[in-house]
N, C-alpha and C positions, 0 to 999 in steps of 0.2 A: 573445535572452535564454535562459540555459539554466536548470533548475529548480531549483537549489544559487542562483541568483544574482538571480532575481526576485523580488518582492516583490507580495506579497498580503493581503486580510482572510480570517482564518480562521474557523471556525464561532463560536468563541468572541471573534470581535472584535481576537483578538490581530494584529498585521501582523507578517509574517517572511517568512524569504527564505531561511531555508534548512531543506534538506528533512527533513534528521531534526527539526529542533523540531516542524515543520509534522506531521509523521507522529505526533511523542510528543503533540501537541494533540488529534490524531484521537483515538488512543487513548483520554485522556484524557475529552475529551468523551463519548465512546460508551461510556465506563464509566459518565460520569454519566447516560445514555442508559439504561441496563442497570439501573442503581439504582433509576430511578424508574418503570421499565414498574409498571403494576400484576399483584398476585400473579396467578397461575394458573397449572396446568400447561402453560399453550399457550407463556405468554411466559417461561414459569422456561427451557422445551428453546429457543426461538427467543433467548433474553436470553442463554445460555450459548452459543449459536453465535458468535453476535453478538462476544460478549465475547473469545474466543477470535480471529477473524479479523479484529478491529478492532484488538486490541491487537498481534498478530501482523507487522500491518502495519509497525507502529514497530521491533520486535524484529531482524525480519527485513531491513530497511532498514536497520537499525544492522550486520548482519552482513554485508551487502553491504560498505557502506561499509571493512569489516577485511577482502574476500577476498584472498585470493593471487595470484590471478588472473583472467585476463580470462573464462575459463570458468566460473570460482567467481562472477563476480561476475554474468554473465547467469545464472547457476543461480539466485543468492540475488534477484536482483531478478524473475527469473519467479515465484517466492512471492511477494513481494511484491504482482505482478501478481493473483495467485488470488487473495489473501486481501483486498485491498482489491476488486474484484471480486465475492469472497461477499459482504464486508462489505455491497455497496450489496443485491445480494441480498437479504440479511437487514433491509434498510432498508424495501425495497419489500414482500416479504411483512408487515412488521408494519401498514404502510399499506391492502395491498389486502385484508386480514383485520379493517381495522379496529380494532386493538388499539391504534392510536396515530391522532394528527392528522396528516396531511400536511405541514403546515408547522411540525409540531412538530421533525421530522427533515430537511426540506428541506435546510438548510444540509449536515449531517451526508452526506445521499445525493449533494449537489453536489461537495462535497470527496472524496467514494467515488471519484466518476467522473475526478474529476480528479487524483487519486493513479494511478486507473488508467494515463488518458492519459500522465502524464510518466514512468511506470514504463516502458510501451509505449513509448514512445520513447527514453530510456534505452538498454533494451535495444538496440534498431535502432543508435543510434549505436556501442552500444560493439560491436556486431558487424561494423558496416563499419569498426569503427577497428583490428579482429582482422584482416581481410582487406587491410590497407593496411597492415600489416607488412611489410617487404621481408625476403623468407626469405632464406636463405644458399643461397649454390653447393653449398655441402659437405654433402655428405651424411654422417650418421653412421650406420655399420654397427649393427644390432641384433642381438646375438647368438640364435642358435634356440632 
């Protein structure tokens, strides 16, 4: 099953199957995640990291999905990679600071990981799928 084609429960209860909804849900959530940290300075800089590399996720997986090519589009889904990535990052420090409950974000740090994972492999396939191109005989001259 590849990650466009299976189906899942996401943080928010929603079930989908394909990966930009999946990603705009992330987002989504982790805004309302950001809304409700309580005030301080510690979580106003951690809530805007957050904000930025959660929602980024979605953004940049929509821009994958328009690249030109095979190299555009491992470019745009290595962002993707980082940012879901930070994102569980920014999950965990709010946890191991105590600023938030564990299981208040559990779900939220599950789907971090696992954006990561099918980004990660994403990537992988469509690299061997670059190398499984049968190149031409011909060569073309490059001017100096």
């Amino acid at each position: 099953m590849n990650a466009e084609g299976g189906t899942r429960s996401t943080p928010g209860g929603c079930v989908t199957g394909d990966l930009m909804e999946r990603t705009k849900v992330f987002a989504m959530h982790t805004i309302g995640l950001v809304e409700s940290l309580p005030r301080g300075r510690t979580t106003e800089v951690i809530g805007r990291q957050l904000l930025r590399s959660g929602t980024s996720v979605a953004a940049n997986y929509r821009a994958a999905r328009r690249a030109r090519s095979g190299r555009e589009f491992i470019a745009k889904m290595g962002i993707v990679e980082e940012e879901a990535d930070e994102s569980a990052f920014w999950f965990e420090l709010l946890v191991e600071t105590e600023l938030v409950p564990a299981a208040r974000v559990a779900a939220l740090r599950d789907e971090a990981s696992q954006l990561t994972a099918i980004t990660v492999a994403s990537i992988r396939t469509a690299r061997r799928s670059m190398r499984d191109v049968p190149r031409s005989g011909f060569r073309v001259r490059r001017s100096p």
